[in-house]
C-alpha positions in Angstrom: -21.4 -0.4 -24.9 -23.2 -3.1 -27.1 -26.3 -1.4 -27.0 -24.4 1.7 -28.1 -22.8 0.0 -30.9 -26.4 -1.8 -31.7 -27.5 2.0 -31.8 -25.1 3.6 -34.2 -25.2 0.1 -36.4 -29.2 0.8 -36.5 -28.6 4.4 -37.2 -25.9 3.7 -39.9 -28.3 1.3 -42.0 -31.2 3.5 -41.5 -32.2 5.8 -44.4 -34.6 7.7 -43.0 -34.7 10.3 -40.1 -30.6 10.4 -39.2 -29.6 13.9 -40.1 -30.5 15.0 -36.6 -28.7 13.1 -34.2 -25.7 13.1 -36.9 -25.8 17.0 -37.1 -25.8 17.1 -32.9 -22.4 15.1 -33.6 -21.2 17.1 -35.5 -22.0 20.7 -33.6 -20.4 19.1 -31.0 -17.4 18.2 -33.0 -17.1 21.6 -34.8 -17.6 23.3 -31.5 -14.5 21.4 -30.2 -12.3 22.5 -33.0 -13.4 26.3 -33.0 -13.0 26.5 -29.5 -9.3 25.0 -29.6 -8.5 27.3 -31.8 -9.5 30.3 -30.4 -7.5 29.0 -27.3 -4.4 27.9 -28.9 -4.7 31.5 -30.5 -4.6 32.8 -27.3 -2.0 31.0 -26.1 0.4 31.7 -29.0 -0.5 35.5 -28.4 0.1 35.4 -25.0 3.4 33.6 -25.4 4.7 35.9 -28.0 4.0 38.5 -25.2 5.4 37.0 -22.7 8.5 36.2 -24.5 8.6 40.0 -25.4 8.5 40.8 -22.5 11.2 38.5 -20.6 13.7 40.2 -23.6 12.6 43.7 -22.6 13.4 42.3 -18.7 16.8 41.3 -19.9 18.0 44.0 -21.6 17.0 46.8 -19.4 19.1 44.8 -16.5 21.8 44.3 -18.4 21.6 48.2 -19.1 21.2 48.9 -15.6 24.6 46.8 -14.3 27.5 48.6 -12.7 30.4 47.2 -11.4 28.5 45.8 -8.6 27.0 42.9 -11.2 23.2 42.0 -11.2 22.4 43.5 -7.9 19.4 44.8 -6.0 19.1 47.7 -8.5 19.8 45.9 -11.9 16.9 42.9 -10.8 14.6 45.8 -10.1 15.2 47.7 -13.2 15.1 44.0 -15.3 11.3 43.5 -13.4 10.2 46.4 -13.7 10.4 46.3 -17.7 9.1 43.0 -18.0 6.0 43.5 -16.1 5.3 47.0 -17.8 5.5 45.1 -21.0 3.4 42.3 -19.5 0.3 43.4 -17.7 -1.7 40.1 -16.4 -5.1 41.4 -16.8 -4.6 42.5 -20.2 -3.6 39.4 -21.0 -5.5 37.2 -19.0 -3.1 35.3 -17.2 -2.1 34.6 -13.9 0.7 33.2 -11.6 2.8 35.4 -14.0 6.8 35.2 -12.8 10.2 36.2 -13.5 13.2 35.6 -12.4 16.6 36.8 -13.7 20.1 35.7 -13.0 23.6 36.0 -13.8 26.6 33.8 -13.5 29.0 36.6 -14.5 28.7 39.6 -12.4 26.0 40.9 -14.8 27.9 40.1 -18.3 25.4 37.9 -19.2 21.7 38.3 -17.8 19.6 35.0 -18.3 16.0 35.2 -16.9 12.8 32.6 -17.2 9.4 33.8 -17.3 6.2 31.6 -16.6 2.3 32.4 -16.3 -0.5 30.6 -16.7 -3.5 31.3 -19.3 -7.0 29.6 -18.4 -9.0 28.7 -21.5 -12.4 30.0 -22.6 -13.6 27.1 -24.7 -11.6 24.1 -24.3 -12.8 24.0 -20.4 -15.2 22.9 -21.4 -14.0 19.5 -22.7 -11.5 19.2 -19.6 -8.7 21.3 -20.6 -7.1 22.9 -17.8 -5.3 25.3 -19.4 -1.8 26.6 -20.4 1.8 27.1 -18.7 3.9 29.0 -20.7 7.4 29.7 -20.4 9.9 31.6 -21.8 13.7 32.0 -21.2 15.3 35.4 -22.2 19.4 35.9 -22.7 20.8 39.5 -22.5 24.9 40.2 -22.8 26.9 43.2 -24.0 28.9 42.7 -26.9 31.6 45.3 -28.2 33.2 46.0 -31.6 36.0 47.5 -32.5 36.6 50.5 -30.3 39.6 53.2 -30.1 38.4 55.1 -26.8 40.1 58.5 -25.7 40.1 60.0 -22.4 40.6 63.6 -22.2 40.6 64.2 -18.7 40.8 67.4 -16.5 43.3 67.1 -14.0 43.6 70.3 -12.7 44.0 71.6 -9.1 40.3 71.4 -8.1 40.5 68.0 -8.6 42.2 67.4 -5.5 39.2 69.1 -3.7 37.5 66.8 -1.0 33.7 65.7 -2.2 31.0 66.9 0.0 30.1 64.8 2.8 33.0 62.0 2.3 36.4 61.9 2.3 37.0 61.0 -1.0 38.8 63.6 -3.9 37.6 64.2 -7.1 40.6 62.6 -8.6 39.8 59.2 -6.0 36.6 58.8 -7.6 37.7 59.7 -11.1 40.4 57.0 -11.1 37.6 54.4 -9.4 35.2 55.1 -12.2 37.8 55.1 -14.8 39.1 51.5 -13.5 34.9 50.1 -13.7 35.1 51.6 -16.9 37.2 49.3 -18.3 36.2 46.0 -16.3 32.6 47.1 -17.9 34.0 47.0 -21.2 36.7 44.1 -20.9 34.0 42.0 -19.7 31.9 43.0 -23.0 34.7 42.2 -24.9 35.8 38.5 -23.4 35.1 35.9 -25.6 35.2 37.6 -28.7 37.8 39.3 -31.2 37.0 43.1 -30.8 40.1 45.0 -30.6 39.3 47.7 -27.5 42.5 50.4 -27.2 42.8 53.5 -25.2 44.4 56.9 -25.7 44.6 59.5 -23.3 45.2 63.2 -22.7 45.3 64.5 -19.1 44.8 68.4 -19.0 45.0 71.4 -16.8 46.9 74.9 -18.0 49.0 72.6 -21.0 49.6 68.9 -22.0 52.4 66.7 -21.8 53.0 65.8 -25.0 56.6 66.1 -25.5 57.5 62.7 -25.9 55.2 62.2 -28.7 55.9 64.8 -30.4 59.6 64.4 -30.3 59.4 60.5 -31.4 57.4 61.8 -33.8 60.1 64.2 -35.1 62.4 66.4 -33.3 61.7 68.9 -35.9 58.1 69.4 -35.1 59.6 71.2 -31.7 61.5 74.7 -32.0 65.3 75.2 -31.7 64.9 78.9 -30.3 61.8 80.3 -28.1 61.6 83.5 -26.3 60.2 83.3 -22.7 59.0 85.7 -20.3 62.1 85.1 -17.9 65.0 87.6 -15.9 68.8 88.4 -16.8 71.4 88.5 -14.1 72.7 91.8 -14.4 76.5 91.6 -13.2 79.2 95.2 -12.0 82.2 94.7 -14.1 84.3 92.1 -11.9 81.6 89.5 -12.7 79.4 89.7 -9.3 75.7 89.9 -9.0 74.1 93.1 -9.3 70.4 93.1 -9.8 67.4 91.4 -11.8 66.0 92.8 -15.0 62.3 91.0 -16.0 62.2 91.0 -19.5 61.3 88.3 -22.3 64.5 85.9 -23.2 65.1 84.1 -26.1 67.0 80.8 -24.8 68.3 77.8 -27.2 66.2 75.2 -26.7 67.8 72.6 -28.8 69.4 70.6 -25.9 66.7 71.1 -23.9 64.2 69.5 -26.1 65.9 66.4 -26.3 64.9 65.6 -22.5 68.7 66.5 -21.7 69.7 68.6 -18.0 70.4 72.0 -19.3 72.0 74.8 -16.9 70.5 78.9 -17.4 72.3 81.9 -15.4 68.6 82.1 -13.7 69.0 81.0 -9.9 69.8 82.7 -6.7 71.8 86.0 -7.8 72.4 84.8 -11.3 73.8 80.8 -10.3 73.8 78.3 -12.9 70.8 75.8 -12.4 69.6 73.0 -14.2 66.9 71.8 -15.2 65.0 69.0 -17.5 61.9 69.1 -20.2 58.6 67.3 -18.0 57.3 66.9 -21.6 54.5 69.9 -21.3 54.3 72.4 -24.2 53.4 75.6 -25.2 51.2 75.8 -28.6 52.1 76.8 -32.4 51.4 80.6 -33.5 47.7 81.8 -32.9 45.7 85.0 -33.8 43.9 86.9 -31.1 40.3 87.3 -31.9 37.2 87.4 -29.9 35.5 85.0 -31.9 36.4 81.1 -33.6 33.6 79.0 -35.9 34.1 76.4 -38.1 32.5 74.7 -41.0 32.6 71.8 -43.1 33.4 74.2 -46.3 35.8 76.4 -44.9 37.3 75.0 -42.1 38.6 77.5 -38.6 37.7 81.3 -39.3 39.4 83.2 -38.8 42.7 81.3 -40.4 45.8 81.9 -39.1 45.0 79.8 -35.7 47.8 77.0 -36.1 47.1 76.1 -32.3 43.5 75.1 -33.4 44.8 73.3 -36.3 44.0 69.2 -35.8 45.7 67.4 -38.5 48.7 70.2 -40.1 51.9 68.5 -39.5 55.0 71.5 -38.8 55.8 72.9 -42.2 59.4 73.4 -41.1 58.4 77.1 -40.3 58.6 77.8 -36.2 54.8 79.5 -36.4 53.7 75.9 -37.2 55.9 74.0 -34.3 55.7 73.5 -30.8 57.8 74.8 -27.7 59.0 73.0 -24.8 57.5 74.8 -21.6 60.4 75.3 -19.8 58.9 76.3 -16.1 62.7 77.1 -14.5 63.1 80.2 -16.7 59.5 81.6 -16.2 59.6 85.1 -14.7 56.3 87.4 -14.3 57.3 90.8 -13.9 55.5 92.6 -11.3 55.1 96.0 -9.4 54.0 96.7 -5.7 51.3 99.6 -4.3 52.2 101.2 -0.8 49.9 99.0 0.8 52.2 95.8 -0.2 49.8 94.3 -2.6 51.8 92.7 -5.7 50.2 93.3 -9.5 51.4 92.5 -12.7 53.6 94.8 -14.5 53.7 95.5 -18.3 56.6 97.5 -18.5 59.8 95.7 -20.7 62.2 95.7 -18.4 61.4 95.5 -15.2 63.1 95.3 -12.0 60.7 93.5 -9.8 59.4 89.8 -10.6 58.7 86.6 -9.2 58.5 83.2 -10.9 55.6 82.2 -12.5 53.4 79.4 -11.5 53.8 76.6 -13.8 51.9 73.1 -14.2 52.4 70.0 -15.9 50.1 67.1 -15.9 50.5 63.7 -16.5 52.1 62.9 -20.2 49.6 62.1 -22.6 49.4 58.5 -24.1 48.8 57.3 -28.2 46.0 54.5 -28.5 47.1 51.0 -28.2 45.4 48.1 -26.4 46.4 48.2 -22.1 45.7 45.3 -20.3 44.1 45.7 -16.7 47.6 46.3 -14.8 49.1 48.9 -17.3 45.2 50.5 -17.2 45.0 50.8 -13.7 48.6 52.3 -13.2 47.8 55.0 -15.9 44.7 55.9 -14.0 46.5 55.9 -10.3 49.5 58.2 -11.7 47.1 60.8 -12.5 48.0 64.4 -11.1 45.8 67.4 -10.2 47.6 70.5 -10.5 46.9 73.4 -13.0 44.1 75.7 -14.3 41.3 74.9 -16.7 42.2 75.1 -20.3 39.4 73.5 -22.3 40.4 74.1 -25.4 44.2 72.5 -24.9 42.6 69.3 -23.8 40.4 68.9 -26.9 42.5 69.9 -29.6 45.1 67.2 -28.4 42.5 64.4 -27.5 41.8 65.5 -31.3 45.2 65.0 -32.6 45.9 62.0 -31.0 42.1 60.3 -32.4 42.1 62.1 -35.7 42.1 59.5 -39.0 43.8 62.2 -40.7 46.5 63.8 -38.8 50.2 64.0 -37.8 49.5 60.3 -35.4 46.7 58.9 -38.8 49.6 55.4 -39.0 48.8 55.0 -35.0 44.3 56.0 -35.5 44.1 53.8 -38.9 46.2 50.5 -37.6 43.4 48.0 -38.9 42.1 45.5 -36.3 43.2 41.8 -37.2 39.8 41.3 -37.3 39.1 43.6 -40.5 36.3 44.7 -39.2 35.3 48.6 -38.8 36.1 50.8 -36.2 34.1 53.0 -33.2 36.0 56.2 -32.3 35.1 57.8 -28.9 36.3 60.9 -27.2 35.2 61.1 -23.2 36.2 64.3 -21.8 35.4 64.9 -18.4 35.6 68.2 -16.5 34.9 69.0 -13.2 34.6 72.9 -13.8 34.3 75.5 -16.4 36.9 77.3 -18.5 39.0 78.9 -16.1 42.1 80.6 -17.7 44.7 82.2 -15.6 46.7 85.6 -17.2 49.6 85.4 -14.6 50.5 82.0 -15.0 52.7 80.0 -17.3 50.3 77.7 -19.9 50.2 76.5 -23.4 50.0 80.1 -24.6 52.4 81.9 -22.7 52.2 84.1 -19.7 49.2 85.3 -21.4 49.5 89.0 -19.4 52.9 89.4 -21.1 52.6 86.9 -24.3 49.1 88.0 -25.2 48.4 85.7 -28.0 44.8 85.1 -27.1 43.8 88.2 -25.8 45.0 91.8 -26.9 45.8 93.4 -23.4 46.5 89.8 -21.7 43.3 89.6 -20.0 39.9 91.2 -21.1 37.3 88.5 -22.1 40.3 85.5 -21.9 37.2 83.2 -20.7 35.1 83.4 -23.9 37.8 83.8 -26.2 39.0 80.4 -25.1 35.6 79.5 -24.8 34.8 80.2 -28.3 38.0 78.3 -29.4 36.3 75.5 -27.8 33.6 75.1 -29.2 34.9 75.3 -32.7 37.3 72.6 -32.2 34.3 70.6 -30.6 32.3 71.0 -34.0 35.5 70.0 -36.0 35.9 66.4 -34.4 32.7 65.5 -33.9 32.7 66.2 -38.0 35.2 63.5 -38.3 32.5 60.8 -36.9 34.2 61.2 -33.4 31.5 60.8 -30.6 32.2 63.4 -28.3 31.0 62.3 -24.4 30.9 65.2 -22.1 30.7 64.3 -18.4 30.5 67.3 -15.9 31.7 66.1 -12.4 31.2 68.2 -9.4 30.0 70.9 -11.2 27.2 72.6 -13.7 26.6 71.3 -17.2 27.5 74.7 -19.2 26.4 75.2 -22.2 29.4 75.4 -23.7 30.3 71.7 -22.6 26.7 71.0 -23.5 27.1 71.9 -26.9 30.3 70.3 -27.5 29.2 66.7 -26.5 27.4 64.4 -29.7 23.5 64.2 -29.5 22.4 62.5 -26.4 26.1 61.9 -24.6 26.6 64.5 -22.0 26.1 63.6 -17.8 26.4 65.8 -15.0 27.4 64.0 -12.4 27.2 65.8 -8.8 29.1 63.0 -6.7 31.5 59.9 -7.4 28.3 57.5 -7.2 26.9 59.6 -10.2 30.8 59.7 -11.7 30.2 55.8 -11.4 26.9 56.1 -13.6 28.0 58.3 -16.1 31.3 56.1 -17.0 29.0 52.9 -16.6 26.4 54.7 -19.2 29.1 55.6 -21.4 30.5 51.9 -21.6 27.1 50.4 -22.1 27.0 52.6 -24.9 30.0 52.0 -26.4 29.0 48.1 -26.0 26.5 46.6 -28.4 23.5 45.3 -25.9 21.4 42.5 -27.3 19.0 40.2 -27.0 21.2 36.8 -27.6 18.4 33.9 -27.2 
């Protein structure tokens, strides 16, 4: 060391012959600081990368959770994004790892990810090299939502899935419930105002008791009904049938009260209450429905279609209690015993006709879990497949500017804007039946859809459809269409918003498609 210092004290007084060993120096010293840079440049790429990554990771697990939390799936699905946005060789790494976890069930996804980058220059000066690490947060936030369910519960939704023992309306009711854990979860911790409406479906809708709190003027006081009159011999006693339409006071009846009709066993009194199902307003019976933003349903004329027209005080525009007890199809009978529907005003043979009422129908409001899950488990299958029913009341009861607008436009305390969602799942397309009792009649005898009562009833209600479904999703509704147990049409295709319909074959795809849909209606991001 002194003969070192003697050295550079000799070189520093020296005038002559220095520049060499001083520019050596300073190679070396230059060399040191170019090569750390390029390093640290590399470094601060690869970290940038890496920490790309590990968010890419998080969010595609958090996408992938179901109601089973960060399981075997979600971990894969959270890896397998982070190493296809982190490829080792590329990067020039190794020991590359990531882990993700989650203290929630799979609310919140935390993950850390760690490789290690050799360098190029600074080796060699003794540098070993880098270990980076980045950590990575991932949860599902919601805003303001007002969700409505427009569910098919018709008949075939008691059918048994294939290979289990499980009904469609089991595994409706299971997905429904993971549904809203999904988007409870979401919501915990913040102040997002989450409510639910719903409107159950099959041949009508039970909507009764809203309409009547509404006003008990929006329902008729008079409707005629397809029916039977006891036909007495002068002292009084029961003679014979005659199947004919009725007109019966209704007045009582509306009000939810027991009201006796001459329409038992040989012309007895029976009684009987409103289940809160309806039959529509006055329609027009053409093949064809469209609408537009200019002018609105074409043809006009179609109150039934109508979304946001409160009753006008005329009866075309009001509803009619569906009153199953009086419901008579008249019918006629070949030599070979088979039974056919009859035309013919009056007739002397009949039978009742099949009537079905689903579940009532509910406004939006916020549910907690308890009241939630008991909605979901009283939910009936019984009925036909009336599309068009189910979506021009999940309508009503969602639109901003109809006859329920005080309920839709309630602000949230938290002032801030609000998400509006219609999910209407189906397990099976439009399926209309002439000879029994729905929201427009016994449409044999009543034959407001169709002129004759049955010739092209599918597509006309098909095509009434559709035209509703282009008239909410105009009101900034996003329509989700979920097909369960059966084909995607294109008719439910069509209806649903860009990018949000499923077809769901079994209850484990049912799961998915809610879980999808609730992801969806949750804000997912990136929170660290």
């Amino acid at each position: 060391m002194p003969a070192f210092s003697r050295l550079i004290a000799s070189l520093a007084k020296c005038r002559a012959g220095n520049i060499l060993p001083l520019s050596a120096l300073a190679i070396f010293a230059v060399a040191a600081l170019i090569g750390g840079a390029v390093d640290i440049s590399r470094g601060w790429r690869v970290q940038t990368r890496l920490q790309s990554a590990c968010d890419a990771g998080v969010l595609a697990g958090r996408r992938a959770v179901t109601s089973n939390g960060l399981d075997d799936t979600a971990r894969a699905q959270a890896e397998n994004y982070f190493y296809a946005n982190f490829d080792e060789a590329r990067q020039g790494s190794s020991d590359t790892t990531f882990t993700a976890t989650s203290a929630d069930r799979g609310s919140t996804i935390n993950a850390v990810a760690t490789t290690a980058l050799p360098p190029i220059m600074m080796q060699l000066f003794g540098f070993t090299g880098f270990e980076l690490r980045s950590t990575c947060t991932a949860s599902m936030e919601v805003g303001n939502s007002d969700i409505m369910m427009v569910l098919d519960t018709t008949g075939s939704m008691d059918f048994t899935l294939a290979g289990t023992t499980q009904t469609r309306i089991q595994a409706l009711r299971t997905s429904m419930k993971n549904f809203y854990d999904t988007v409870a979860a979401a919501a915990s911790g913040t102040n997002a105002r989450i409510r639910y409406g719903f409107v159950p479906y099959s041949s009508t809708v039970n909507v009764g008791r809203l309409i009547y709190n509404k006003s008990p003027n929006y329902l008729v006081d008079s409707w005629t009904v397809q029916s039977r009159l006891a036909i007495r011999w002068a002292n009084g006693s029961f003679r014979r049938w005659e199947y004919r339409p009725l007109t019966f006071d209704v007045s009582r009846y509306k009000t939810f009260a027991a009201v006796s009709t001459n329409t038992g066993t040989n012309g007895a009194a029976v009684s009987s209450t409103w289940a809160g199902c309806i039959e529509e307003r006055s329609t027009v019976s053409e093949d064809a429905f469209t609408w537009s933003a200019l002018n609105g349903f074409d043809p006009d004329g179609a109150h039934d279609l109508d979304i946001d027209a409160a009753p006008d005080g005329t009866n075309a525009m009001k509803w009619a209690p569906m009153w199953p007890e009086v419901a008579y199809i008249r019918t006629t009978t070949d030599w070979w015993g088979n039974v056919y529907m009859n035309s013919a005003i009056p007739s002397s043979t009949g039978q009742q006709a099949f009537s079905a009422c689903p579940s009532a129908a509910r406004l939006l409001g916020e549910m907690d879990r308890t009241a939630y899950f008991a909605y979901a488990d009283a939910l009936i299958p019984v009925g036909a497949t009336y599309h068009d029913i189910g979506m021009v009341w999940g309508a009503r009861l969602l639109s901003p500017d109809g006859i329920w607008s005080d309920n839709v436009l309630e602000r949230p305390t938290n002032g801030g804007e609000v998400a509006r969602h219609m999910i209407f799942m189906t397990d099976g397309e439009m399926s209309p039946s002439f000879s029994s009792q729905s929201a427009w009649g016994i449409e044999y005898h009543d034959r407001r859809v169709t002129d004759d009562g049955y010739t092209n009833d599918g597509s006309r209600h098909n095509s009434r459809f559709l035209a509703l479904c282009e008239a909410v999703k105009a009101k900034g509704i996003r329509v989700w269409v979920i097909a369960f147990a059966a084909s995607m049409t294109t008719e439910l295709e069509t209806c649903a918003s860009t990018d949000s319909s499923f077809t769901a074959e079994n209850a484990s795809e049912l799961e998915e498609s809610f879980q999808s849909i609730a992801q969806q209606v949750g804000e997912l991001r990136v929170v660290q």
